[in-house]
C-alpha positions in Angstrom: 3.8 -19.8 -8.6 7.3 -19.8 -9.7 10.5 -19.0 -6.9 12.6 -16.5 -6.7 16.2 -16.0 -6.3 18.2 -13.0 -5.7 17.4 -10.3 -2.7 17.5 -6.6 -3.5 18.4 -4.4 -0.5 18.4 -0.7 -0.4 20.3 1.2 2.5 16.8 1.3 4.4 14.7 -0.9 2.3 14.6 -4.0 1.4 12.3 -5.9 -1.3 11.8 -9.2 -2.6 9.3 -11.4 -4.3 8.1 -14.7 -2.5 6.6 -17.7 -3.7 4.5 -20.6 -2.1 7.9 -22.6 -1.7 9.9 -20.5 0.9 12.8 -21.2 2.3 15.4 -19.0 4.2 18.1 -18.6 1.7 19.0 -15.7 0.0 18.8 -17.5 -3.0 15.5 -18.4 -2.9 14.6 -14.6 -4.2 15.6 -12.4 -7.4 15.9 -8.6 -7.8 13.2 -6.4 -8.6 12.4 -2.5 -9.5 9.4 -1.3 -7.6 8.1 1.7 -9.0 8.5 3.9 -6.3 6.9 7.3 -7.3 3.9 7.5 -9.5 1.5 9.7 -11.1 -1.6 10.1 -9.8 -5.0 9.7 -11.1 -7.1 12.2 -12.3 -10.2 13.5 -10.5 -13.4 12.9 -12.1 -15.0 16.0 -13.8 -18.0 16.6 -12.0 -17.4 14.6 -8.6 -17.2 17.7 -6.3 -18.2 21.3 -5.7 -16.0 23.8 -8.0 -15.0 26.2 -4.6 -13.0 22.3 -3.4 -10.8 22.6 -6.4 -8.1 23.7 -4.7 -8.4 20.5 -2.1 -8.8 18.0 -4.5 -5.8 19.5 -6.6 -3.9 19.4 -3.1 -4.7 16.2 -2.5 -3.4 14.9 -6.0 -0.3 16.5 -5.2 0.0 14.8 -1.4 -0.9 11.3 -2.7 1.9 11.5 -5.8 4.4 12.9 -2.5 3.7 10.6 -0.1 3.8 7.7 -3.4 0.3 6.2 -2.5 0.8 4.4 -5.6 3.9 2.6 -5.2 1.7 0.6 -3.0 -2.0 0.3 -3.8 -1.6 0.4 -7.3 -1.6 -3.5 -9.0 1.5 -4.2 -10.3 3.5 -1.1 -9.1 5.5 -3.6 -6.5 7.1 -5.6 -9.0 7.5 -2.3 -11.0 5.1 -3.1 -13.4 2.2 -0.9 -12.7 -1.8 -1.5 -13.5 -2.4 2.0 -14.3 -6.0 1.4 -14.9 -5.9 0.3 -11.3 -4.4 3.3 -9.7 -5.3 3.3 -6.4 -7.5 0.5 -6.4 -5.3 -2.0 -4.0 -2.7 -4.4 -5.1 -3.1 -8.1 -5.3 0.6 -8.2 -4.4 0.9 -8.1 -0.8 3.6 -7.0 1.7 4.6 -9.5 4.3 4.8 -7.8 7.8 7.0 -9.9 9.8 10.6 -11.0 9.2 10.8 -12.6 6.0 13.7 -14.3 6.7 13.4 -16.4 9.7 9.2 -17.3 8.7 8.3 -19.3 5.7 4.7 -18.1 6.4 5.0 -14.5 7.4 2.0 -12.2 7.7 0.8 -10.4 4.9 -1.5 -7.4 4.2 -2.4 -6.3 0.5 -2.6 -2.9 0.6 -6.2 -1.7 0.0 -8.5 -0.3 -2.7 -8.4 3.4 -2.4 -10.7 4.7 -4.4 -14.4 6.0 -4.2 -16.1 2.1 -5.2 -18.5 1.0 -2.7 -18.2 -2.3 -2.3 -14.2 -2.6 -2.9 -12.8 0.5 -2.2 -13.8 3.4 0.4 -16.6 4.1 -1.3 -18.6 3.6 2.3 -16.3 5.0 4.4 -16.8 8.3 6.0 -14.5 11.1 6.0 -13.3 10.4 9.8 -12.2 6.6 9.3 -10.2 7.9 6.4 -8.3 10.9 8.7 -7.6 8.0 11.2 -6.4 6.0 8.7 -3.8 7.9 7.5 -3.4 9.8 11.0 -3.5 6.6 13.2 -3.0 3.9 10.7 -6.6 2.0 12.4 -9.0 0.1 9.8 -12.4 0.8 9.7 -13.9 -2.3 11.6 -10.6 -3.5 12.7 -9.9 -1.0 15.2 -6.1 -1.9 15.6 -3.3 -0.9 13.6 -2.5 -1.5 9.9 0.6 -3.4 10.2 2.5 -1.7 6.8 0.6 2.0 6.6 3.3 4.2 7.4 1.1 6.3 9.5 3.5 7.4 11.6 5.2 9.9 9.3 1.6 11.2 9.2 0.8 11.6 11.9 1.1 15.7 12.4 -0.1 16.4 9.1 -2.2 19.5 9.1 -5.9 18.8 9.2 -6.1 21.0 6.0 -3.6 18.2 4.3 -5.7 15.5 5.6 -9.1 17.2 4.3 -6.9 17.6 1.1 -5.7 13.8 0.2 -9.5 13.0 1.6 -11.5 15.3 -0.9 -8.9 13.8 -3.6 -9.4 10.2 -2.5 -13.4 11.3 -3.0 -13.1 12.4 -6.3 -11.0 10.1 -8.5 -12.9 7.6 -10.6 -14.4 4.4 -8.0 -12.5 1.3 -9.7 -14.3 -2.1 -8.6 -10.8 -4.4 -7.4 -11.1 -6.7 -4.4 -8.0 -7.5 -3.0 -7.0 -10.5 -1.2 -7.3 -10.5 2.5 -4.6 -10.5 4.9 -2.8 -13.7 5.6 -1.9 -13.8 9.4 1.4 -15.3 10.6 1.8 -19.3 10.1 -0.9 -19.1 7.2 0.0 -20.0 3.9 0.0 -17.3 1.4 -2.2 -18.1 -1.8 -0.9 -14.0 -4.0 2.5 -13.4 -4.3 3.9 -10.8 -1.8 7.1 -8.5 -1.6 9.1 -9.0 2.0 10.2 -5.0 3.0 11.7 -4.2 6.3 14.5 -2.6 7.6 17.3 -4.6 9.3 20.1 -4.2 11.8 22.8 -6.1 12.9 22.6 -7.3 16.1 26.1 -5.3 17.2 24.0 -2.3 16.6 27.4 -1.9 13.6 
């Protein structure tokens, strides 16, 4: 896995690729353009009951808003997007705690979100999704999913929720396993992106 050498940061966001090697220089990282907002998938002709048009076609259009994709879609956080994969989880993963003062942060690869049953959320029911994206809580986990921004969720009508679920139900079930999450001190064995925001200890 090769390094990387130059840090992007954006006013409230910052992104980098990581290798095995990490060190705690900035230039041990290079610059990269996540693709930040991106289309949808299609639902599935025939995967649900004609009157739910409306909240599948909803849903599509919460999932492009909130940019689902820019995170479980392969590729899309290194800007280079799998879009036969959309939705199906990224084997890129997002390290959770500060990348620059841990050469092993955590890291969580943001999950298979499509119908597939043995992948994806194919088995879950409709009320582990809504706490999901309402609470940010796993299925079997039952603590908090350190990089779901579920807090900007969080009073989302229930009709938006049924929405992005009924959507989430009807796109095409892809079959991508992603790796599992790497907890702090572990060494990572998939490339991740570091994101966070920072502030100077002034408070400047």
């Amino acid at each position: 896995m090769r390094s990387y050498r130059l840090l992007q940061i954006i006013p409230f966001m910052l992104f980098a690729c990581a290798s095995e090697s990490q060190q705690n220089s900035l230039q041990d990282y290079e610059e990269i353009d996540a693709a930040t907002v991106l289309d949808a998938p299609k639902a599935t002709p025939g995967s649900f009951a004609p009157e739910r048009l409306y909240l599948v076609e909803r849903g599509e259009y919460l999932v492009e808003l909130l940019g689902c994709g820019a995170c479980h879609t392969n590729g899309a956080l290194e800007g280079v997007p799998d879009f036969d994969k959309s939705l199906a989880g990224s084997s890129i993963g997002i390290a959770y705690t500060t990348p620059l003062g841990d050469e092993t942060p955590g890291v969580i690869y943001p999950p298979n979100l499509t119908p597939d049953e043995e992948t994806g959320l194919g088995l879950w029911s409709d009320q582990q999704i809504e706490r999901a994206i309402r609470v940010g809580v796993g299925r079997h986990s039952g603590r908090k999913i350190a990089i779901m921004p579920w807090q900007g969720y969080t009073k989302m009508t229930e009709e938006d929720v049924a929405a992005i679920v009924s959507y989430l139900r009807s796109i095409k079930p892809v079959r991508h396993k992603v790796p599992d999450e790497v907890k702090p001190g572990q060494k990572a064995k998939h490339p991740f992106v570091y994101f966070g925001v920072y502030r100077s200890r002034d408070g400047r």
